[in-house]
Structure formats: structure tokens, C-alpha cells
N, C-alpha and C positions, 0 to 999 in steps of 0.2 A: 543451386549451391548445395555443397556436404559436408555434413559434419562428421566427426569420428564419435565413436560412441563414447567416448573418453569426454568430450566435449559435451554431448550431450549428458553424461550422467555428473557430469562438474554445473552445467545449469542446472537440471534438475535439483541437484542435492541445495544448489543457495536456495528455489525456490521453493522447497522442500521446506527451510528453516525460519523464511521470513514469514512463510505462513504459519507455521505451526507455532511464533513466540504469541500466540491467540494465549496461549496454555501457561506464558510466562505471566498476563494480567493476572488469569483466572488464579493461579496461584500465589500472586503479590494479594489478593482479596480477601482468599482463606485466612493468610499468615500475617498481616498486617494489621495492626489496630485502628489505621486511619490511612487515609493515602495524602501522598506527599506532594501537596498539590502545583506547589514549586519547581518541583522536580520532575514531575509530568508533562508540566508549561515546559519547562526549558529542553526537556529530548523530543516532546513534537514540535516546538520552535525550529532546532537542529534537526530532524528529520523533515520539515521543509524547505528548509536552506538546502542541506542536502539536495532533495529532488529540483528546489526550481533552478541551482548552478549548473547540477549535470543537464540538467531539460534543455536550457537555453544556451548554454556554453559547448556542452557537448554532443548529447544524441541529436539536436536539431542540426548541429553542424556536420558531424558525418552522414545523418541521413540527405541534408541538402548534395555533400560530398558524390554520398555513392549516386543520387537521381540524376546529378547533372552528368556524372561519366558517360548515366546513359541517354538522358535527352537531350544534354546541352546544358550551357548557363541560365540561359532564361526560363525556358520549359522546365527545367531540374527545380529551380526556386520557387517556381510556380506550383510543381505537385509537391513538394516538399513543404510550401503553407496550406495547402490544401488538407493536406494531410495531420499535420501538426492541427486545424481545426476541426477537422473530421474525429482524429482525437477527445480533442474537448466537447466533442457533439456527443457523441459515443457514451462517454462516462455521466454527461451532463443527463440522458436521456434514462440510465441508467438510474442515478440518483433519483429524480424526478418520479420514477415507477414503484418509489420506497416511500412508503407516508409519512408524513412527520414526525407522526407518535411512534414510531415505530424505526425513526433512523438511527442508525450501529451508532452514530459519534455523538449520542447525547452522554451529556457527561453525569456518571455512576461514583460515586462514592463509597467505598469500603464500611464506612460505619450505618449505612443502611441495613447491610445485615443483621444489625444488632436493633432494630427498631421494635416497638411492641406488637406488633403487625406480622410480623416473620409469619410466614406460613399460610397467608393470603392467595389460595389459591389462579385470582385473577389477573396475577401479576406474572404468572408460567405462558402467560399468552406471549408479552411483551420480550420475555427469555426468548421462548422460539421463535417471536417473528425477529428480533435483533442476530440470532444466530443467522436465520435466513438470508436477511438483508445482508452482514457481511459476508455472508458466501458470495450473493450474488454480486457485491465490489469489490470481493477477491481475483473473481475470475480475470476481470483486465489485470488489475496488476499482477497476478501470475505468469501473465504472458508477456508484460512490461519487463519482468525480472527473468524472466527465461531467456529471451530475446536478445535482452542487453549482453547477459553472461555469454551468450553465445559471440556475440558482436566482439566483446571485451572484456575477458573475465575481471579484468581491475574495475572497469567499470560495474561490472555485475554484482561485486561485492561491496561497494558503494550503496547500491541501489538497496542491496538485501539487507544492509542494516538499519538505509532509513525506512524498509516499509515494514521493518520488524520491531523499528521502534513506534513506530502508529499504529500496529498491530496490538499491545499491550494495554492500552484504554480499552479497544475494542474489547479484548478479549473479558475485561471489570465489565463491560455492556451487557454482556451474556451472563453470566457470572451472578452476576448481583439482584439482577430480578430472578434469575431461576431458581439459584438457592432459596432466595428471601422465600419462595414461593412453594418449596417443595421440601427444605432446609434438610438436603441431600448435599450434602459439596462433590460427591462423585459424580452425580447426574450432570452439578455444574459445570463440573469442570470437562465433562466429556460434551455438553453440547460446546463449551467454547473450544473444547480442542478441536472438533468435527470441524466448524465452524472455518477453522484457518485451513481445514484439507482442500478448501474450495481454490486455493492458490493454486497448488501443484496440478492439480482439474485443469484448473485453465489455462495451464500448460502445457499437457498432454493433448487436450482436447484442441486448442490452437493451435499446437507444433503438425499432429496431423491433419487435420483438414485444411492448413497453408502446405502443407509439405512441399505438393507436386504443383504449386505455383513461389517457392521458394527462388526466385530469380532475382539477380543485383535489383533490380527496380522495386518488387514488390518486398522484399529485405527493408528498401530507403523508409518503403510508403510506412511499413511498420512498424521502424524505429521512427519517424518521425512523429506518427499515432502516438505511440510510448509518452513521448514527452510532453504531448498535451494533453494526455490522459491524467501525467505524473503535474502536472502543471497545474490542470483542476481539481484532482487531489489535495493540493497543495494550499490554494488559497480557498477553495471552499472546504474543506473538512479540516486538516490540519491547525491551519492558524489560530481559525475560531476557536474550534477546541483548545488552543496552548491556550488563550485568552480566559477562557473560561474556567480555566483547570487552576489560572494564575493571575497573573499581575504584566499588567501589558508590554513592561520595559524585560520581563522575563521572557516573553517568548519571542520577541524583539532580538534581545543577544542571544538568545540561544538559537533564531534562524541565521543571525549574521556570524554565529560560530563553526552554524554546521555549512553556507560557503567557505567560509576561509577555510576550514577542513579540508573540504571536498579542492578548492583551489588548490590546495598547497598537495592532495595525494594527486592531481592532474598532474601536476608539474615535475613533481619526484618521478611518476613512472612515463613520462611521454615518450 
């Protein structure tokens, strides 16, 4: 398959953006006197609604689409769940290599900054391995958001909102113990900006090393990957965190907001 470069730098730029909103948390952290914890429940709520309508609705179905063109109806469905769990293996194994003390979506609060404590040296550890760790679950979903834009840019720009709004906790993740720890906001906000660079990484780094096996087949197996990448995303880090950030009936409507959204933009642009 080929793309024009027109095409390629229209995915890069979304996935350019959904990483880099790391630097929108860090700076809701700075300027904020407390965070809203409502209102963080209900956009990762809606950014998994989001990802699990497009996951199941749509990348799993044109990836089944384009594998069966080439192996048939049976064989097609077949590597098309294969793959969709090969996804969820992927990110799941991923997670797993990240300590608990240590994972990006433990939930940080804004008024920590201001603790008597501030300036606790051993808490810069926790900063950088949280930077770490979401570089290293940036990298799939860079290539989730790359891949899709290229497939569909309507789709692509679906995707890059919702992984740009779970992107901005993350980013309070970094943020919060680094400051507290160093009570620099530029060093903060520079390890959570780095931090989100790791999306566009694993875009470039994905797009070439697939390049010269880019064929309808291995395109299906890909997007299908995507969407149970985007799937375990979704119900293991997403939710929980809406939950925690909030009140359960909040992250509740605001996942069934963000399908109906994502429904109703399927439907206007089909």
C-alpha cells in the first residue's frame, strides 16, 4: 500500500497532538487551585466511550472487512480475532512490565503541590519513572492514532481526541510528583511534555519498520491490533481512573456520551 505524503503528515500532525496534550494536564496543575475532579471523571468517561464504539463498531469491522477480501469470510474472521487479541496481549504485557507504584494512571491531584512536604527529594524518582512508563503506553497508541488517520482521517480525528483527553491526567502524573519534588514547574512540565513525545516515536518507529510489509492483509491485522489495544486501554486504565477521579454515575454518562458522539459523527460522515 501508498500513501502520499499529504496523508502521511495529516496522521502525523493528529498524532503529534494527542500526545503532546501530556503538557495540557501539566499545565491545568501549575494554574489550577484544585482539580475538578467531576470533570475529569466525565472526559475520561467520554474518551472511553469513544475508543470502545470506534474499537467494536468500526476498526474491528473494516479490519475484518479488508482480511476477509484477502482470505475469505471464515479465514478473514478468524485473523481479524486473532489479532484484535493479539492487541490486547500486546498492551496487556506492556502494562504488566510497569510496577504498580510506579503506573502513569494513578490518580494525582493538583493540591498536592501545595503540601508541607514540597521539595521531598524522593518523590523525583516516582516523576521520572511515571514519565517513563507513559512513554512506554504511548508508543501503541501512537501507532493506533497513526494508522487509523491514515485508514480514515474522520476516524483519526475521533481517536486523537479521545487519547488526548486521557492523555491530560497523565500528564497531572508527571507533573505532580516532579514539581512537589524539585519545585521547578519548568523541569515539570518539560518531563511531562517529553513524556507525550513518545506517541509520535511510535509512529514513526511503527510506520517504518511495517512499511515494506504494508499489504491489505497486514494493514487488516493492524487495525484490528488497534482496537484491542484501544479496548484494553479503555476498560483497564480509563474507567477506573474516571471512577476514581469521580462518582461512578459520572463516568458512566460521560462514557455513554462519548458513543453517542462518536455514533452520531459515524453516521453524518459515512
Amino acid at each position: 500500500m501508498t500513501f502520499s505524503t499529504k496523508d502521511l503528515l495529516f496522521a502525523f500532525g493528529l498524532t503529534l497532538l494527542a500526545g503532546l496534550s501530556t503538557g495540557i494536564g501539566s499545565i491545568l496543575a501549575f494554574y489550577t487551585k484544585q482539580t475538578n475532579k467531576r470533570f475529569l471523571s466525565a472526559t475520561l468517561g467520554f474518551s472511553a466511550g469513544v475508543m470502545l464504539y470506534v474499537s467494536m463498531i468500526e476498526i474491528f469491522a473494516k479490519a475484518r472487512a479488508s482480511l476477509e477480501a484477502v482470505f475469505g469470510p471464515a479465514k478473514g474472521f478468524l485473523v481479524t480475532t486473532i489479532a484484535f487479541f493479539g492487541g490486547i496481549l500486546l498492551i496487556a504485557v506492556i502494562d504488566k512490565l510497569v510496577p504498580d507504584v510506579e503506573n502513569p494512571h494513578q490518580m494525582r491531584d493538583v493540591k498536592e503541590m501545595d503540601t508541607p512536604e514540597a521539595g521531598d527529594p524522593s518523590l523525583l524518582r516516582m516523576g521520572l519513572f511515571s514519565a517513563l512508563a507513559i512513554a512506554i503506553h504511548n508508543f501503541p497508541e501512537g501507532l493506533a492514532t497513526f494508522v487509523s488517520a491514515l485508514q480514515d482521517p474522520t476516524l483519526g480525528i475521533s481517536i486523537t481526541v479521545a487519547i488526548a483527553l486521557h492523555n491530560i491526567p497523565e500528564g497531572i502524573a508527571v507533573s505532580v510528583p516532579v514539581y512537589y519534588a524539585t519545585e521547578n514547574r519548568r523541569k515539570a512540565f518539560c518531563y511531562s511534555f517529553l513524556s507525550g513525545l513518545s506517541e509520535p516515536l511510535g509512529a514513526i518507529l511503527g510506520f517504518f519498520l511495517l512499511y515494506n510489509f504494508f499489504t491489505p492483509a497486514m494493514f487488516g491485522v493492524i487495525f484490528a491490533g488497534v482496537a484491542g489495544i484501544m479496548v484494553y486501554i479503555s476498560l483497564d486504565e480509563l474507567l477506573p481512573t474516571a471512577e476514581k477521579y469521580g462518582e461512578h454515575h459520572i463516568a458512566i454518562y460521560g462514557l455513554i456520551l462519548g458513543m453517542l458522539v462518536m455514533a452520531i459523527s459515524l453516521v453524518m460522515f459515512a
